[in-house]
PDB file of N, H, CA, C and O in Angstrom:
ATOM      1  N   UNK A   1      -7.361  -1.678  -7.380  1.00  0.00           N
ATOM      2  CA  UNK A   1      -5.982  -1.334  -7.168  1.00  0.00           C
ATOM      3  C   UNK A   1      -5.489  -1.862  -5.821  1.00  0.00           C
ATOM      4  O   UNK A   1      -4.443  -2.466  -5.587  1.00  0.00           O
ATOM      5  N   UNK A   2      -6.462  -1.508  -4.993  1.00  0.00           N
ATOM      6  H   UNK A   2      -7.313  -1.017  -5.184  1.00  0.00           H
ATOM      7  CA  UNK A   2      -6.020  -2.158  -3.390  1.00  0.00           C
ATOM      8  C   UNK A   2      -5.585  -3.740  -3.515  1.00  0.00           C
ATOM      9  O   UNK A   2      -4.512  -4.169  -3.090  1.00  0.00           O
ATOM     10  N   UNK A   3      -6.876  -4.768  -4.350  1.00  0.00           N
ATOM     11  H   UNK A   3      -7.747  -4.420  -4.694  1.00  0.00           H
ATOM     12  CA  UNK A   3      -6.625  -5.977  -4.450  1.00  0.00           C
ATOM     13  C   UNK A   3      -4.735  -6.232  -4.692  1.00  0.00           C
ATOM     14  O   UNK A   3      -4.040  -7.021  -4.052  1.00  0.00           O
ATOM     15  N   UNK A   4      -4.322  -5.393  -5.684  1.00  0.00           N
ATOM     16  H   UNK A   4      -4.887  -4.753  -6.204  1.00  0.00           H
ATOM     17  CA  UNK A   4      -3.454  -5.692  -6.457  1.00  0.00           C
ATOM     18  C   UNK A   4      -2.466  -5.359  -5.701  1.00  0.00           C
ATOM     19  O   UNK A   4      -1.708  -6.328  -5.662  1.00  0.00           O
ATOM     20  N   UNK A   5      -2.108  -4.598  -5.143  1.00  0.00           N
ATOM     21  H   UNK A   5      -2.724  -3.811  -5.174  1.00  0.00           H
ATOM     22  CA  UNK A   5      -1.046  -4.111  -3.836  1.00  0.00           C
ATOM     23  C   UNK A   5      -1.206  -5.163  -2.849  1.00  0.00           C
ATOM     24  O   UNK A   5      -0.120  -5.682  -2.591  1.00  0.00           O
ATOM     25  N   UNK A   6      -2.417  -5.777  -2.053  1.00  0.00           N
ATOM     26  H   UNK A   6      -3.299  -5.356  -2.263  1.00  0.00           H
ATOM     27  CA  UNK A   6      -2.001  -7.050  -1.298  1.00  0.00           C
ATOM     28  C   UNK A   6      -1.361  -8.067  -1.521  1.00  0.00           C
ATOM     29  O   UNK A   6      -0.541  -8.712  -0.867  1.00  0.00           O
ATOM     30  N   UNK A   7      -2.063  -8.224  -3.100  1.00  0.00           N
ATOM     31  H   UNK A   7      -2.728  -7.700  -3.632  1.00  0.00           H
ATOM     32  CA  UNK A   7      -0.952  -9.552  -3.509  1.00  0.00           C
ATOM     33  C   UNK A   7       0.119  -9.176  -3.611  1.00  0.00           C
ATOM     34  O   UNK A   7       0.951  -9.921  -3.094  1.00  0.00           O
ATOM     35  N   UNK A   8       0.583  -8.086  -4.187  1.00  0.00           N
ATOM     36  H   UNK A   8      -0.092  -7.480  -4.607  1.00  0.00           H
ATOM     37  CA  UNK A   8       2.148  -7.749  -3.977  1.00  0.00           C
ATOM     38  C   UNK A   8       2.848  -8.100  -3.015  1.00  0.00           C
ATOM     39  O   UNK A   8       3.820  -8.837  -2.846  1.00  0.00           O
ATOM     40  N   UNK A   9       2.032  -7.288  -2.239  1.00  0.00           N
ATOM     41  H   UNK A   9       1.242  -6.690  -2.376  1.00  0.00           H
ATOM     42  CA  UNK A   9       2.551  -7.315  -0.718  1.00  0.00           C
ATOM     43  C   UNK A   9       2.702  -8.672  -0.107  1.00  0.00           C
ATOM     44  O   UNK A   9       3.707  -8.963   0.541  1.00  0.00           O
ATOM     45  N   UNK A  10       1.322  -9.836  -0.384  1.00  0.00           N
ATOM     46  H   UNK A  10       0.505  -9.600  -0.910  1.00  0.00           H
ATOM     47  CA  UNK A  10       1.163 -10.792   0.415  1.00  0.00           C
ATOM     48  C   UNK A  10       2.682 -11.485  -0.553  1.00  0.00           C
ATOM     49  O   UNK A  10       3.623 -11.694   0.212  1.00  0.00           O
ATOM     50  N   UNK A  11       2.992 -11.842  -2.079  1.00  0.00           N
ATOM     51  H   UNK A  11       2.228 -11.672  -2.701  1.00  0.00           H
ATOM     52  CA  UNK A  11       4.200 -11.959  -2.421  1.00  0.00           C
ATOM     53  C   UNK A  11       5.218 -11.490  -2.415  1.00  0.00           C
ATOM     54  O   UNK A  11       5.946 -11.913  -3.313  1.00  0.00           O
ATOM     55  N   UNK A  12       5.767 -10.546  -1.590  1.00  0.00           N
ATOM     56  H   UNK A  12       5.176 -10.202  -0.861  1.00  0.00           H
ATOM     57  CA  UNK A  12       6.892  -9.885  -1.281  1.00  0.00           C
ATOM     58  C   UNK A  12       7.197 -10.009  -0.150  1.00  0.00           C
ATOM     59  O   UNK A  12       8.397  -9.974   0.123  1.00  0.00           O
ATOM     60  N   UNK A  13       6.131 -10.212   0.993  1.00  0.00           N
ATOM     61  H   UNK A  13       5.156 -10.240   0.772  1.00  0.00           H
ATOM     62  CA  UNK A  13       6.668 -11.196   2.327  1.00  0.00           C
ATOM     63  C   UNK A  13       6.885 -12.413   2.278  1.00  0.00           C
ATOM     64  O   UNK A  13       7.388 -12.946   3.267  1.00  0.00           O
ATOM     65  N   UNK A  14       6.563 -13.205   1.097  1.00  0.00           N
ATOM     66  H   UNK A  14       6.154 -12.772   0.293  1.00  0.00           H
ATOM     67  CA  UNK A  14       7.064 -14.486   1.039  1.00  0.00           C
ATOM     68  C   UNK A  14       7.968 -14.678   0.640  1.00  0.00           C
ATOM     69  O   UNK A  14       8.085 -15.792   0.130  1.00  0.00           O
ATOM     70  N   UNK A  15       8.727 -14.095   0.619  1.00  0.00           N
ATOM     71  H   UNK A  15       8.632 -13.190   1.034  1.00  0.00           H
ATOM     72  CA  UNK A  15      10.275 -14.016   0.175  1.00  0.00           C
ATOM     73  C   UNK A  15      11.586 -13.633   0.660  1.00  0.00           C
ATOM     74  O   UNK A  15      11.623 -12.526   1.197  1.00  0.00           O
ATOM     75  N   UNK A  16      12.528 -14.200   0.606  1.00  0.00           N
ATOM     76  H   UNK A  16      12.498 -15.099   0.169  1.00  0.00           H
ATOM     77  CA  UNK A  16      13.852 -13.895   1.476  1.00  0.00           C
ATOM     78  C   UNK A  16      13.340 -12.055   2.088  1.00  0.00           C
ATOM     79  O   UNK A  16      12.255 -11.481   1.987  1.00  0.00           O
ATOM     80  N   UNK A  17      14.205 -11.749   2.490  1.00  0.00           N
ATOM     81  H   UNK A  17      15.086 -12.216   2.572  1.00  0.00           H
ATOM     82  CA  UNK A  17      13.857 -10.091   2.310  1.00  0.00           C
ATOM     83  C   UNK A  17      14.792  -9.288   1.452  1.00  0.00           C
ATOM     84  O   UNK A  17      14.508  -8.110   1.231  1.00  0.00           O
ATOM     85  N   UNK A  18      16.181  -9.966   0.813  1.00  0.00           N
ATOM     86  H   UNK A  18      16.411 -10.923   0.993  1.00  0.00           H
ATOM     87  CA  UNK A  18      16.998  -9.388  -0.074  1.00  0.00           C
ATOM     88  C   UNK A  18      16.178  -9.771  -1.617  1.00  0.00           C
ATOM     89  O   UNK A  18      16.237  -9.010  -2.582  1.00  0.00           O
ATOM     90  N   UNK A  19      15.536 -10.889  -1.624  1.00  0.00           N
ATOM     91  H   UNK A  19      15.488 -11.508  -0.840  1.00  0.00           H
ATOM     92  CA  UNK A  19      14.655 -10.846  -2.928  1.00  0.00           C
ATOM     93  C   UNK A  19      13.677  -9.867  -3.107  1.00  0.00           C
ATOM     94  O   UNK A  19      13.442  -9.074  -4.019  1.00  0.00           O
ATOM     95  N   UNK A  20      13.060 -10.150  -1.816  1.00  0.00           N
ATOM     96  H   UNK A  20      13.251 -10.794  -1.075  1.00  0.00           H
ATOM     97  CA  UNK A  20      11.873  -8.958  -2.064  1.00  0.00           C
ATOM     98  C   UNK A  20      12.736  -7.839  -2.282  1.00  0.00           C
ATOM     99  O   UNK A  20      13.032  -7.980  -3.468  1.00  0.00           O
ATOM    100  N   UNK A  21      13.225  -6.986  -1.941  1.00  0.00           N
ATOM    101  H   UNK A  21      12.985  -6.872  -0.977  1.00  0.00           H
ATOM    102  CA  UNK A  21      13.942  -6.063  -2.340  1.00  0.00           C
ATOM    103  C   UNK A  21      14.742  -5.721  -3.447  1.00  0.00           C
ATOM    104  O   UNK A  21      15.242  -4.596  -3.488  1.00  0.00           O
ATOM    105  N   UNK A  22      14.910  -6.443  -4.246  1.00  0.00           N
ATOM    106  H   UNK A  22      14.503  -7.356  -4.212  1.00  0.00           H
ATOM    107  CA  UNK A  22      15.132  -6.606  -5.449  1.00  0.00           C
ATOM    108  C   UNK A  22      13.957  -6.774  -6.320  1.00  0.00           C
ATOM    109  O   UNK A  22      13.934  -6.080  -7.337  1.00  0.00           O
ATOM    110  N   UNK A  23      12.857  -7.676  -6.066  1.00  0.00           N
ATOM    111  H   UNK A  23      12.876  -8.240  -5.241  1.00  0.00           H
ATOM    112  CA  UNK A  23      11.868  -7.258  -6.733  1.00  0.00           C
ATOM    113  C   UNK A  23      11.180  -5.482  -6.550  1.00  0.00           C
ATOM    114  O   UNK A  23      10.992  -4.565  -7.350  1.00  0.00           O
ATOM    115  N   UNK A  24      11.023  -5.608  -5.460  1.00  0.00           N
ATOM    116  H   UNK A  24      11.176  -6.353  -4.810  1.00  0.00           H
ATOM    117  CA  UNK A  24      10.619  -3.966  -5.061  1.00  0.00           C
ATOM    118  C   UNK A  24      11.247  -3.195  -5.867  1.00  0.00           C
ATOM    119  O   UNK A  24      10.487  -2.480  -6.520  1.00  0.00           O
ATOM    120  N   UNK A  25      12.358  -3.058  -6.081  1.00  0.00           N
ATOM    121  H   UNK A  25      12.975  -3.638  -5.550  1.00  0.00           H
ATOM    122  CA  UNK A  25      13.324  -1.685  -7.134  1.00  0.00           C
ATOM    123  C   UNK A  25      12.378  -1.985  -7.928  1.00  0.00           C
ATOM    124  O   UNK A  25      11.419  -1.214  -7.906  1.00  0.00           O
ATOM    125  N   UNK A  26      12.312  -3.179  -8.882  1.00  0.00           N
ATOM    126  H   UNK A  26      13.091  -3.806  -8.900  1.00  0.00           H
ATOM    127  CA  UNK A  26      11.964  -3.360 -10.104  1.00  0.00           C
ATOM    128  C   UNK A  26      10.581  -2.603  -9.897  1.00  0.00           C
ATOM    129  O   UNK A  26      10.250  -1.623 -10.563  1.00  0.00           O
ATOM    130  N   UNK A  27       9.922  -3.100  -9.029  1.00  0.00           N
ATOM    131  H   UNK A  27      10.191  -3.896  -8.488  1.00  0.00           H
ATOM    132  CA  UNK A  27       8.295  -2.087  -9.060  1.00  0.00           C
ATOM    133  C   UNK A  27       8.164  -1.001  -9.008  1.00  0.00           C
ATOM    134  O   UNK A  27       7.194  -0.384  -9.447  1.00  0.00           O
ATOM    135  N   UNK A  28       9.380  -0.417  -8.305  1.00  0.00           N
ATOM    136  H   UNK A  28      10.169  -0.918  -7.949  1.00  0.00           H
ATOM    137  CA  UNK A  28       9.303   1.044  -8.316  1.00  0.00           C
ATOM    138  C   UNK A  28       9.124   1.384  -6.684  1.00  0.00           C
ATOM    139  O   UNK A  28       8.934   2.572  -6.422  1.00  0.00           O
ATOM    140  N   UNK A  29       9.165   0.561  -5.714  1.00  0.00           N
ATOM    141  H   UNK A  29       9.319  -0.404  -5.927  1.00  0.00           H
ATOM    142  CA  UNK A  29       8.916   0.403  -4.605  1.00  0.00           C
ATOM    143  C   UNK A  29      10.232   0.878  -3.503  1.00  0.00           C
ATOM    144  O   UNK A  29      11.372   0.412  -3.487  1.00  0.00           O
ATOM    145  N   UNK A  30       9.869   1.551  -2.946  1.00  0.00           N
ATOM    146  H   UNK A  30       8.944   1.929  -2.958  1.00  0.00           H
ATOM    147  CA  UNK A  30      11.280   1.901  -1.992  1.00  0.00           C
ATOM    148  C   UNK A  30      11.419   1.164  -1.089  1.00  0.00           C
ATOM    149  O   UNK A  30      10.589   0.315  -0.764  1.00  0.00           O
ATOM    150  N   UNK A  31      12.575   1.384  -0.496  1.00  0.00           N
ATOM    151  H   UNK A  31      13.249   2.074  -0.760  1.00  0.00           H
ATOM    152  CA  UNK A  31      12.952   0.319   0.831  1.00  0.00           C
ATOM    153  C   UNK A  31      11.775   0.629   1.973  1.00  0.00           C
ATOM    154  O   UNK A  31      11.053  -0.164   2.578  1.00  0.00           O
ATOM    155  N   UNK A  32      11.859   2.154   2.041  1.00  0.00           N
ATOM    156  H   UNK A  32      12.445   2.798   1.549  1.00  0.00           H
ATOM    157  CA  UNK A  32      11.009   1.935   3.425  1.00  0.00           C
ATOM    158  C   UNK A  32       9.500   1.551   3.433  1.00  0.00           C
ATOM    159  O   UNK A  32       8.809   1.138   4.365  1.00  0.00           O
ATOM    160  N   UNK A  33       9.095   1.875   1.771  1.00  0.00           N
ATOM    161  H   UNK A  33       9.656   2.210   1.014  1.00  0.00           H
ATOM    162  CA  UNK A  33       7.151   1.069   2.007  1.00  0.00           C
ATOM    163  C   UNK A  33       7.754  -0.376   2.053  1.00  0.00           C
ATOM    164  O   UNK A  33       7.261  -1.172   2.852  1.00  0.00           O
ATOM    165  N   UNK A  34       8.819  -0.776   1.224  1.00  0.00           N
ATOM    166  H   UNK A  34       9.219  -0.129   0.575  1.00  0.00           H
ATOM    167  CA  UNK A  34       8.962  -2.696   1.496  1.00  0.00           C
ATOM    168  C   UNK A  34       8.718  -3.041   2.965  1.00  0.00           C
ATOM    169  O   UNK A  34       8.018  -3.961   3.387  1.00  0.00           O
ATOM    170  N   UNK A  35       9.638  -1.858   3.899  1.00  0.00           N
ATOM    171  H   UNK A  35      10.206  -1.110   3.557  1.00  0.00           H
ATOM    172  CA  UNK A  35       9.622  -2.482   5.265  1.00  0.00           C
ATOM    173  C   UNK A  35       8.344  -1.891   5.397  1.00  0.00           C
ATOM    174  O   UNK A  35       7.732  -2.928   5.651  1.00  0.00           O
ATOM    175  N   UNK A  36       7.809  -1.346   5.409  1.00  0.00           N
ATOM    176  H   UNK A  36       8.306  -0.504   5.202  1.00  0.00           H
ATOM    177  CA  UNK A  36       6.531  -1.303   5.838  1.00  0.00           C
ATOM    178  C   UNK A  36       5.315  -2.390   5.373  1.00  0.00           C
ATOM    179  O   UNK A  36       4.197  -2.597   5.845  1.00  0.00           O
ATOM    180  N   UNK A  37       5.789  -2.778   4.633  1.00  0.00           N
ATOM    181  H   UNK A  37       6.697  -2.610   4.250  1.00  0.00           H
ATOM    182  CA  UNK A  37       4.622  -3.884   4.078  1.00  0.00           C
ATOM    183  C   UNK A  37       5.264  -5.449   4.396  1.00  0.00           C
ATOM    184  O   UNK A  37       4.619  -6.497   4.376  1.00  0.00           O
ATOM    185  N   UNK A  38       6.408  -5.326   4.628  1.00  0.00           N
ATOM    186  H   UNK A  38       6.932  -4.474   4.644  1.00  0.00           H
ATOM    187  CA  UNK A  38       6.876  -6.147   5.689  1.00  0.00           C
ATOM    188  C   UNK A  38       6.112  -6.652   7.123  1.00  0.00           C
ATOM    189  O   UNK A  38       5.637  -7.740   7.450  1.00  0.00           O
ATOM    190  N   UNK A  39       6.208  -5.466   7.758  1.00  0.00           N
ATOM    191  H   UNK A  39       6.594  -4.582   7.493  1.00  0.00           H
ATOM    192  CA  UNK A  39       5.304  -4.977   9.516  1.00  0.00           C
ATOM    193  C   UNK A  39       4.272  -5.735   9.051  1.00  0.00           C
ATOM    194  O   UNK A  39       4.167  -6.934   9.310  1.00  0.00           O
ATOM    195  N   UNK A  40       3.301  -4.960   8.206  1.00  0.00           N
ATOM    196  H   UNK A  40       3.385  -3.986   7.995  1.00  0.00           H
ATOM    197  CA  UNK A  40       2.336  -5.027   7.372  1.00  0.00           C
ATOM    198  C   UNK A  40       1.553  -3.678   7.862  1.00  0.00           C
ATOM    199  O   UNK A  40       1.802  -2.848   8.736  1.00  0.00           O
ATOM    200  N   UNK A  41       0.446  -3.836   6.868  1.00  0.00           N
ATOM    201  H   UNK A  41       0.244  -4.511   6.158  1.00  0.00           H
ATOM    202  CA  UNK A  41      -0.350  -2.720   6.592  1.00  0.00           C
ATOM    203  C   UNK A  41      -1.640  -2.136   6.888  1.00  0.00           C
ATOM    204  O   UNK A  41      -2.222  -1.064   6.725  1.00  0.00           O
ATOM    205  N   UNK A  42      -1.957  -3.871   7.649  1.00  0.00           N
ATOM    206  H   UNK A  42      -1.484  -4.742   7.782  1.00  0.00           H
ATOM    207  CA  UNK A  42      -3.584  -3.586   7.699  1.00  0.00           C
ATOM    208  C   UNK A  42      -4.018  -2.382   8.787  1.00  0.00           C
ATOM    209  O   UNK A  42      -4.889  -1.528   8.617  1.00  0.00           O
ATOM    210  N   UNK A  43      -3.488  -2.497   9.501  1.00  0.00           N
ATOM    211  H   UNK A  43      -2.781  -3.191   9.639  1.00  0.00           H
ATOM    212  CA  UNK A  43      -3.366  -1.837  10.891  1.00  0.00           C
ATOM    213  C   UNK A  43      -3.950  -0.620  10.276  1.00  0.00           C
ATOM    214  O   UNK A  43      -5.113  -0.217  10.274  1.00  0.00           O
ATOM    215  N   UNK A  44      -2.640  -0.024   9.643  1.00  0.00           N
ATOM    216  H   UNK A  44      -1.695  -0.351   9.645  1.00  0.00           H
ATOM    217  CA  UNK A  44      -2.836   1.278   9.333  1.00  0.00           C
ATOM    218  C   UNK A  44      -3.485   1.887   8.012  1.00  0.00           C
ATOM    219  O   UNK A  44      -3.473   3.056   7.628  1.00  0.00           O
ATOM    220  N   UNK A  45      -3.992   0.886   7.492  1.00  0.00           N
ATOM    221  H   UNK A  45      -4.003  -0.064   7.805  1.00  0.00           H
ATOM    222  CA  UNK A  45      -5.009   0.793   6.427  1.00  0.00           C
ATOM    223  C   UNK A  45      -6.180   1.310   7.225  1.00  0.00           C
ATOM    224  O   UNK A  45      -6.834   2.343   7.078  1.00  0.00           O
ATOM    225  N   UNK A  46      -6.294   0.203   8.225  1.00  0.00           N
ATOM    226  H   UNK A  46      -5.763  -0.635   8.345  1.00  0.00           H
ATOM    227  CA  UNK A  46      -7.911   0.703   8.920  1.00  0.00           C
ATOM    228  C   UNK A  46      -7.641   2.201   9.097  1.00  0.00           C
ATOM    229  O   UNK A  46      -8.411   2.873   8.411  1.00  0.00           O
ATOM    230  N   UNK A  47      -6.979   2.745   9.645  1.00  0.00           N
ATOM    231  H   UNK A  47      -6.353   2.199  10.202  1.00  0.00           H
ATOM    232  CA  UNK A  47      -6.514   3.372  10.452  1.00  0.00           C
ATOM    233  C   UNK A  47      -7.195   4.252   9.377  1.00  0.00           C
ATOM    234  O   UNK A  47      -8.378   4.591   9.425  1.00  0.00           O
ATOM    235  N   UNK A  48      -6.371   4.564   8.457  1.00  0.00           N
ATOM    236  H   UNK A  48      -5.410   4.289   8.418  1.00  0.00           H
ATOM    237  CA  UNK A  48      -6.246   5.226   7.221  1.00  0.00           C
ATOM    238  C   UNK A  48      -7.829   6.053   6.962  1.00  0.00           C
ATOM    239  O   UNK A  48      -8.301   7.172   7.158  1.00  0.00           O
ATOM    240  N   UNK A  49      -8.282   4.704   6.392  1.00  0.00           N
ATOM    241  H   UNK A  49      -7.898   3.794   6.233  1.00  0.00           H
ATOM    242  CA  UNK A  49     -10.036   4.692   6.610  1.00  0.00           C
ATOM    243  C   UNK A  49     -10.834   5.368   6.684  1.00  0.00           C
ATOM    244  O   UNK A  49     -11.502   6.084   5.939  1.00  0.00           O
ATOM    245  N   UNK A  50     -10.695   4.854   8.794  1.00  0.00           N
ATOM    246  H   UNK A  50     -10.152   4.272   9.399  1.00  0.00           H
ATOM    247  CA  UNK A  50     -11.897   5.506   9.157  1.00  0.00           C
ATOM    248  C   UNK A  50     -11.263   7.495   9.669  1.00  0.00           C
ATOM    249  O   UNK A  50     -11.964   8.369  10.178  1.00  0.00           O
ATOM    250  N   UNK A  51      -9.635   7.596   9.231  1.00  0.00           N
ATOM    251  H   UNK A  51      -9.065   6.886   8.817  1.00  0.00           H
ATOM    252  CA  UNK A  51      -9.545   9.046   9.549  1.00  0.00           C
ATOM    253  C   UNK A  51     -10.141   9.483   7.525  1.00  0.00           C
ATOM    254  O   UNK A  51     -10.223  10.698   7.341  1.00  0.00           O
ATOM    255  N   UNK A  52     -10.439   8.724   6.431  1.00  0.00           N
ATOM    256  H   UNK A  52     -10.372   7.738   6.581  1.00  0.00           H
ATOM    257  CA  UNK A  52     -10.924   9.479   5.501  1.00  0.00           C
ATOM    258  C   UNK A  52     -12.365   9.825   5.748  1.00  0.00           C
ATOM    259  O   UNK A  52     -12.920  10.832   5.307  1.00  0.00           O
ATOM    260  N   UNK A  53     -13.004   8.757   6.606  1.00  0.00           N
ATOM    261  H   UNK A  53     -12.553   7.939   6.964  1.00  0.00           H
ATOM    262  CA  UNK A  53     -14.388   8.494   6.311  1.00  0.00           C
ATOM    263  C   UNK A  53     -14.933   9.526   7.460  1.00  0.00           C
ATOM    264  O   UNK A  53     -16.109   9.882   7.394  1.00  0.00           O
ATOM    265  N   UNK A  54     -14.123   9.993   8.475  1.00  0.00           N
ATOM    266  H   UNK A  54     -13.167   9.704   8.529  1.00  0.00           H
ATOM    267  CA  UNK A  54     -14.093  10.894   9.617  1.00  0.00           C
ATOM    268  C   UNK A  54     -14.584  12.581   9.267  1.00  0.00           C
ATOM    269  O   UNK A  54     -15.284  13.496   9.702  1.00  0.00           O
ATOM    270  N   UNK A  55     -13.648  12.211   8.148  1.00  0.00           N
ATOM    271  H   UNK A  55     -13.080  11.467   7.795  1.00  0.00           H
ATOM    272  CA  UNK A  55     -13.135  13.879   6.870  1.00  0.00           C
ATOM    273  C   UNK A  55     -14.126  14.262   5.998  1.00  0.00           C
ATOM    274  O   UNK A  55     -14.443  15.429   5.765  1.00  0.00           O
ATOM    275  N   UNK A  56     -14.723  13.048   5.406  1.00  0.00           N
ATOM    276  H   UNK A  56     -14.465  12.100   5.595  1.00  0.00           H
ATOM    277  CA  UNK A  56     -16.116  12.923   4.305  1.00  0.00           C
ATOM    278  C   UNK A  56     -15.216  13.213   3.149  1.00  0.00           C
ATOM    279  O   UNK A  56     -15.530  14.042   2.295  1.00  0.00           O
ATOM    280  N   UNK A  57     -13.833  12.376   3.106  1.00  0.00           N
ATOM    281  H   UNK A  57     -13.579  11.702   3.800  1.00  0.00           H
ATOM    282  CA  UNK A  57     -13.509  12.325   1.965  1.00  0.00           C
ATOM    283  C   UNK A  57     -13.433  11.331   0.743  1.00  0.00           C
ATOM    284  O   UNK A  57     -12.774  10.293   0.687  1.00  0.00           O
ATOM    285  N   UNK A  58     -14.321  11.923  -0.305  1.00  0.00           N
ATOM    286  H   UNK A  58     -14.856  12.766  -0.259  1.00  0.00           H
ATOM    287  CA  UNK A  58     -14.503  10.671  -1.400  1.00  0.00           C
ATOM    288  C   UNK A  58     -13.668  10.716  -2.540  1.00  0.00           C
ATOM    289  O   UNK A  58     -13.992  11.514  -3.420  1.00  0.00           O
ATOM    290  N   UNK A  59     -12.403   9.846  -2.744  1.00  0.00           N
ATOM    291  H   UNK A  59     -12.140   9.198  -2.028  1.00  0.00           H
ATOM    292  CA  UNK A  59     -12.123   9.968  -3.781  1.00  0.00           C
ATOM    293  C   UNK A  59     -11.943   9.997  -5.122  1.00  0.00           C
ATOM    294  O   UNK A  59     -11.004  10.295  -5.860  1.00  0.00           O
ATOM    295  N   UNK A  60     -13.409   9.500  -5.319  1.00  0.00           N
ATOM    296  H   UNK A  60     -14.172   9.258  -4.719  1.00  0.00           H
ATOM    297  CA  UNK A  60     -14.084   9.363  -6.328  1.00  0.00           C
ATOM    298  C   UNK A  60     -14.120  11.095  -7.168  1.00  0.00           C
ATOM    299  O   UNK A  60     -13.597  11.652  -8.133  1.00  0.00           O
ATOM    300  N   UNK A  61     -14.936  11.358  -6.241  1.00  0.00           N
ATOM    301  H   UNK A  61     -15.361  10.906  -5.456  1.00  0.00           H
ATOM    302  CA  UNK A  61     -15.258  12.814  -5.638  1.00  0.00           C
ATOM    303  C   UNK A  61     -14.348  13.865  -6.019  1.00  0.00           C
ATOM    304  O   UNK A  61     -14.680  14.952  -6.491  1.00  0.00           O
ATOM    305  N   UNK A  62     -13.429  13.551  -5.833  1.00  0.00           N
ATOM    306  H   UNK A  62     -13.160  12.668  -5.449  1.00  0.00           H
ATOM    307  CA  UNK A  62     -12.065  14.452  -5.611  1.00  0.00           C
ATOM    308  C   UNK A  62     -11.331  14.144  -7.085  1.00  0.00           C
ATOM    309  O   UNK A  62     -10.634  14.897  -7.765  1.00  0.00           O
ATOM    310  N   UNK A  63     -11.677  12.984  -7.289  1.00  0.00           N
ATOM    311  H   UNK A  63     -12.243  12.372  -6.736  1.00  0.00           H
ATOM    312  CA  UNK A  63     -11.060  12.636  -9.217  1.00  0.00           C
ATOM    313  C   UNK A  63     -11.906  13.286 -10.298  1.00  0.00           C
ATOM    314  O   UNK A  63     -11.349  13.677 -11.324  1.00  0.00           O
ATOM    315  N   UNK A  64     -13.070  13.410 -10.153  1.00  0.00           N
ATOM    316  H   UNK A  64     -13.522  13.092  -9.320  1.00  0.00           H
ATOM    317  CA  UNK A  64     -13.698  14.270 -10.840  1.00  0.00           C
ATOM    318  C   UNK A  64     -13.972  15.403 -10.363  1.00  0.00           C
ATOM    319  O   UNK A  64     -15.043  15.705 -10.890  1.00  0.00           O
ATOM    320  N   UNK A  65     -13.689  16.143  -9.748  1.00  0.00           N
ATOM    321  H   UNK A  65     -12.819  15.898  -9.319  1.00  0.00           H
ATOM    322  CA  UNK A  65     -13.331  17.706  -9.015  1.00  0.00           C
ATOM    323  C   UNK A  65     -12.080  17.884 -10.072  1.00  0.00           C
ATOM    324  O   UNK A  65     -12.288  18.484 -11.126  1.00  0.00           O
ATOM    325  N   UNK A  66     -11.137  17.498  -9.853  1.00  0.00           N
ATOM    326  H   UNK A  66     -10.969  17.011  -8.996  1.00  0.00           H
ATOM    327  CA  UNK A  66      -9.817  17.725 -10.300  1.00  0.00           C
ATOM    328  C   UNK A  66      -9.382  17.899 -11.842  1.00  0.00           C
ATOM    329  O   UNK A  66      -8.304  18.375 -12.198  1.00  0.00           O
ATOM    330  N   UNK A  67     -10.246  17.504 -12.565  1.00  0.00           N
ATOM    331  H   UNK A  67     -11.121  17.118 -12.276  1.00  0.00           H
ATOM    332  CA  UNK A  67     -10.725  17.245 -14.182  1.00  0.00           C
ATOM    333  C   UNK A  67     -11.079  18.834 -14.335  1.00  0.00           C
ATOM    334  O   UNK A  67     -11.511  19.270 -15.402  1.00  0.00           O
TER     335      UNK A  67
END
């Protein structure tokens, strides 16, 4: 799923920014993750991470908990 959101992403910065935004509606994508994936993401991807991996949270884990 991650793969599939970069390419989005990496194709939605290649683009005017009123296109991308027009594609974005169509995805279901709001203005402010567009601008955010604009900035970009990696940053706070890591970020993201190592505060799950900090937590000992698996979401694997947590998908079959939830069942």
């Amino acid at each position: 799923m991650s793969a599939i959101f970069t390419r989005v992403k990496d194709k939605l910065a290649s683009m005017p920014y009123y296109r991308a935004n027009q594609y974005a509606q169509l995805l279901g994508i709001d203005e402010n993750t567009l601008m955010a994936m604009h900035r970009g993401l990696n940053k706070f991807s890591a970020d993201y991470q190592r505060v799950l991996k900090q937590t000992g949270f698996n979401a694997d884990i947590a998908a079959k908990q939830s069942n």
